[in-house]
N, C-alpha and C positions, 0 to 999 in steps of 0.2 A: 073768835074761834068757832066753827062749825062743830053742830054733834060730832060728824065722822073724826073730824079732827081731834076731838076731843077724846073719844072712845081709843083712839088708835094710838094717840098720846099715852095714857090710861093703859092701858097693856102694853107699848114698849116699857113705860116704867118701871110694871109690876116685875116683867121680864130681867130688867139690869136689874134690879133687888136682891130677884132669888138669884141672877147669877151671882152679883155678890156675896148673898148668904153662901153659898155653894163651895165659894173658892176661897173665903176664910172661915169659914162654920161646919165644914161638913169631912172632918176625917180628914183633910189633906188627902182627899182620894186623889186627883189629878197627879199629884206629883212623883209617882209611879215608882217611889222610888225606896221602897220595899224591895229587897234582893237579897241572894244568897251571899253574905259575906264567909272569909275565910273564920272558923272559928280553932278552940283548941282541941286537940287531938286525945282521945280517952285514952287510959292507961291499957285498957282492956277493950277490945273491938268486939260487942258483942252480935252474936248471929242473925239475919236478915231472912226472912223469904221470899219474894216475889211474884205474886200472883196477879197474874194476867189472860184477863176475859178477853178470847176475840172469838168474833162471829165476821167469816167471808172477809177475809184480811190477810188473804193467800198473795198478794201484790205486795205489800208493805210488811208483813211479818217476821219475814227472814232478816231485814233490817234492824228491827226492833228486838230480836232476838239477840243477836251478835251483837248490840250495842249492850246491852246487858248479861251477858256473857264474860263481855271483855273486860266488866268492870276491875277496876284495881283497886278492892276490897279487900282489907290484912285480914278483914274474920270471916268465920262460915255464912255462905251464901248460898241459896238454893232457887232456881227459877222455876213457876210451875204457871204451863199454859194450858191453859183451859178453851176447850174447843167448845164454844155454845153452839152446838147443833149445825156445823159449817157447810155448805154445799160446792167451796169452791178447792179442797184441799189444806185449809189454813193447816191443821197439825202436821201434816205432811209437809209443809214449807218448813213450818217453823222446825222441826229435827234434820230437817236439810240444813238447814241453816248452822247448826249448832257444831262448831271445830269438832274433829275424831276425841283432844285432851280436852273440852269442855261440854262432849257429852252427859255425862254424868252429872253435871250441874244442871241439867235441867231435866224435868217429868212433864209429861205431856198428856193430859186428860180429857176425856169425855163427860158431859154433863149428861144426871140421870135426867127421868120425867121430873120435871118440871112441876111441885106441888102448888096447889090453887094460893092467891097472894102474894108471890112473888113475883115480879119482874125479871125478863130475862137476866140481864146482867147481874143482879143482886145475888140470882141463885149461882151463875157461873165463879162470881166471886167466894160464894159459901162455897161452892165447892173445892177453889182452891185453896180457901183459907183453912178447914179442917183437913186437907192433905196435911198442907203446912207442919201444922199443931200435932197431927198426930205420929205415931208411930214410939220407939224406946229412944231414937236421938236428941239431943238438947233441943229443946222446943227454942223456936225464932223468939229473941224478943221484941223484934221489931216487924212488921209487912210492910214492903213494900210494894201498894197496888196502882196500879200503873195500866196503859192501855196496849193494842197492839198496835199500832201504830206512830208511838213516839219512841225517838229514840237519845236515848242517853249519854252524855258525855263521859270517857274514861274514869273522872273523880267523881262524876257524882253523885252514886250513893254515897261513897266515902264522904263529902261535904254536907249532906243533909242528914249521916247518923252525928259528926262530929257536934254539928246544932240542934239537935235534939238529946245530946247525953250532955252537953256544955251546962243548955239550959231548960233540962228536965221536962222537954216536951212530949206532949201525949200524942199530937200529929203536924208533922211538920211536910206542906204542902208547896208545892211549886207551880204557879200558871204557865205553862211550857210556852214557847215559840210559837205562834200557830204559822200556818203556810199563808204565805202572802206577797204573790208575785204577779197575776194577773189582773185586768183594770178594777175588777169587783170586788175581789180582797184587796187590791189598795184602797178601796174606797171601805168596806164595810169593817174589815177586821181590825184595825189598829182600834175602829169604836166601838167596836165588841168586847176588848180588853178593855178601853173607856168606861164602857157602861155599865162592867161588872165589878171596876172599879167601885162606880159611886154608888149603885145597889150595893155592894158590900167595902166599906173601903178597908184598906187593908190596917190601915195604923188600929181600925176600930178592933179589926179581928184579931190582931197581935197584941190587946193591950187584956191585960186577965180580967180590968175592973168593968168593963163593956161587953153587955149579951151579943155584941155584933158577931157570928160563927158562919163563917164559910169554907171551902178547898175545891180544888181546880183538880179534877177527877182524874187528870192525865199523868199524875205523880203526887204520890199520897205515902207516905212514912208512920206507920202508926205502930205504937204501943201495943201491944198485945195484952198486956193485963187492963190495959185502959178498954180497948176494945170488949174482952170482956165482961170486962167491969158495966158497961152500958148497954150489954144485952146480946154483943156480937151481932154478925151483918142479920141476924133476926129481926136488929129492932127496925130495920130500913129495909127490909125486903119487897117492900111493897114502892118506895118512895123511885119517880123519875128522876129527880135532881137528888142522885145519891150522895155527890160528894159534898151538899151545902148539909144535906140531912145528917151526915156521918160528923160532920163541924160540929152543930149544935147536938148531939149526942154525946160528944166527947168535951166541949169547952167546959158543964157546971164543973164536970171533973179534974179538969187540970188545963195546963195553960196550951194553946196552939197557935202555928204561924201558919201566917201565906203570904209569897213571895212570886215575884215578876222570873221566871229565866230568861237566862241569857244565851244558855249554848242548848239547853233541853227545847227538843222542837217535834211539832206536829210532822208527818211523813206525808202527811195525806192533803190535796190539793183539793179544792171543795167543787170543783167542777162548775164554776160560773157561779150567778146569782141562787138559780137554784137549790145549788149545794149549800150551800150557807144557810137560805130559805129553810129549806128543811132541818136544817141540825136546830134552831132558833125557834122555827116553830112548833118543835118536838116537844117542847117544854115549858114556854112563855104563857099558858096560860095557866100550867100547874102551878108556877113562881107567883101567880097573882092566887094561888087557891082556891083555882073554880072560878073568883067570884067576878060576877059581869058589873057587878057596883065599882071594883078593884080597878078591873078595865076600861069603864067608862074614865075615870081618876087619872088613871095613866095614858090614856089617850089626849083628853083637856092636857093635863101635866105635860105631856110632849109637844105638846102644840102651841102652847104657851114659851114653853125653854127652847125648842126649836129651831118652828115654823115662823114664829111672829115677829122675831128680830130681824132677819133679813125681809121678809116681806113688808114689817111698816117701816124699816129703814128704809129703802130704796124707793116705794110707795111716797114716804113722806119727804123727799129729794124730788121726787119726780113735782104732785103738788105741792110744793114750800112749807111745807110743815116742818119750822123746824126744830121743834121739841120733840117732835116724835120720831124725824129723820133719824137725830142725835143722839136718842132713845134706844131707838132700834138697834141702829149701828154699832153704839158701844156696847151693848148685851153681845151682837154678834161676834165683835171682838173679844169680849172677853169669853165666851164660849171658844173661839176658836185658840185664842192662847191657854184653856186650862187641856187642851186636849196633845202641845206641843211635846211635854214628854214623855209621852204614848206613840207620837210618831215620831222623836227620836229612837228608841226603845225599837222601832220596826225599821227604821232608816229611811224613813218617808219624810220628803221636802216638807217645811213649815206652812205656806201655805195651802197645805190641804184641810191644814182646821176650820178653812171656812166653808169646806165642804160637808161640816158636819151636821147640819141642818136637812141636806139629800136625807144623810145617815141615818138620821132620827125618822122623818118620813117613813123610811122604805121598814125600820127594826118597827116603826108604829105599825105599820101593816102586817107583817110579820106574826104579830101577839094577835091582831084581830082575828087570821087566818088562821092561829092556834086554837083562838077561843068558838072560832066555825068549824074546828076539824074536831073539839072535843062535843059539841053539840051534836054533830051527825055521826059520832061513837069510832072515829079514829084517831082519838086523843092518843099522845105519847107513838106515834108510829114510826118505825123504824126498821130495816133493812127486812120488811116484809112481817114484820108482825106490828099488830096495836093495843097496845098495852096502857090502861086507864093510868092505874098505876095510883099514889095518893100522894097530895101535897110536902114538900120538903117542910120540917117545920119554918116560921119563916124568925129572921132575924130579927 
């Protein structure tokens, strides 16, 4: 056996390992199969608010409004959007949007100046939160913060307070739908839900005994005395990845879920590679916290889990290696089966799991491109502002 042979041997192996550690050691992230089940029904349906930050979301708003609107909620329910600073009309859509008899269900506001250490969104959510909260009416016990762009199925709010008043949840979270119909999101997105998977998996974050604390920012149910209890959107006003930061704020204090949707879905179509690019790069290298040691680690790390199974499988086929062929190949296989019910979950054919190796590549550049856009001071940028912003704590 030749050194090459030997080395490339030698890292297929390592590869099948960790995939194996992965797929019975690690959360049962893969098996996607954390969802909104039917639960039972409180005796007393108590009050909700709704606040939702948009900025320039004059296209999808109106949607998202009347899907929220329409909800068939037995208790008091209140919508309140919040315009961050919009230039395309968003508030204007969204009161267009609202039926004549479901007017009054929603407030629609303007964000002040913007004080130093917040983030946009953070502040827009503070300021729909202490609308909320205030005034002489029964104060919300529950918020539900939510984005403008997704939009809601008829039950459910009603299904996500049922499971949070069943089993005394402090924030009970949903990873909506995302939009996934063209060749790029069939390629990137099913392993985007993937990979935030196994970065967070979800049994971890559902189990109270495990610091693992995440949420999927696009639908968010939380406790108002839990909220806070933990400092309210204050203590995260600074944080890019709000909704992992707001997870671990709230889990030391009571128990939280996150769950897969099935009918709650993204509005918004990502606009090719690009779009995607940006939403990903937005944040990938605050998730590592700054640190360029962090991303050196995940970079080897991906390239490893990967880039090196199909490359020395097919390499070691090509010259008769066949310990490394056989190496390779099964790591690739079983990569590509732990990623199968994620693309049932999207309704994507089975063999695209062995496209996940592209996936990894392209999400590995992605984080480098994050970690070169927060170097030259446009870390955290988005729809025309850049915002430093400071690391989610991490899980």
């Amino acid at each position: 056996m030749t050194g090459a042979e030997t080395a490339a041997t030698a890292v297929a192996a390592l590869s099948l390992i960790a995939w194996l550690y992965l797929s019975q050691f690690h959360g049962r992230f893969w098996r996607a199969d954390q969802r909104l089940r039917q639960s039972a029904e409180p005796d007393a349906w108590p009050a909700v608010a709704a606040v939702v930050p948009a900025r320039d979301e004059a296209d999808v708003v109106g949607t998202a409004m009347r899907s929220l609107l329409d909800q068939d909620y037995p208790g008091r329910f209140h919508v309140f959007l919040v315009d961050d600073e919009s230039r395309d009309g968003t508030a204007e859509a969204a009161r267009a949007a609202a039926p004549p008899d479901k007017a009054e269900a929603l407030t629609v506001l303007r964000t002040e100046a913007r004080p130093a250490g917040w983030v946009g969104k953070m502040w827009a959510v503070a300021t729909g939160v202490a609308a909320a909260t205030a005034g002489d009416a029964e104060p919300p016990t529950y918020l539900l913060l939510t984005d403008a762009d997704i939009a809601h199925p008829g039950n459910g709010l009603r299904r996500l307070v049922a499971k949070a008043e069943a089993e005394r949840l402090d924030l009970a979270s949903l990873m909506v739908r995302l939009h996934c119909r063209d060749g790029w999101e069939r390629l990137l997105i099913p392993a985007f839900v993937y990979f935030f998977q196994k970065l967070f998996p979800f049994p971890r974050v559902n189990d109270p005994r495990s610091p693992v604390a995440a949420a999927a920012g696009g639908c968010m149910l939380v406790r108002v005395s839990a909220l806070e209890a933990a400092g309210g959107m204050a203590a995260i006003r600074g944080a890019i990845i709000d909704d992992c930061a707001l997870a671990a704020a709230l889990k030391p204090r009571g128990p939280i879920w996150l769950g897969l949707a099935e009918e709650h879905r993204s509005l918004r179509p990502y606009d090719g590679l690009g779009g995607i690019w940006r939403m990903v790069a937005r944040s990938a290298f605050a998730q590592l916290r700054h640190s360029w040691l962090l991303l050196a680690g995940t970079v080897l790390g991906m390239a490893l889990l990967y880039l090196a199974p199909p490359v020395i499988g097919l390499w070691g086929l090509v010259e008769g290696w066949d310990f490394a062929a056989a190496a390779g190949l099964a790591a690739w296989a079983a990569m590509a089966a732990s990623l199968v019910p994620t693309l049932r979950l999207y309704g994507r054919p089975l063999w695209e799991g062995f496209l996940l190796p592209m996936a990894g590549l392209l999400y590995a550049a992605m984080t480098v491109d994050s970690a070169v856009a927060h170097a030259l001071g446009r870390g955290g940028a988005w729809k025309g502002r850049v915002q430093a912003g400071r690391d989610a704590p991490s899980a």
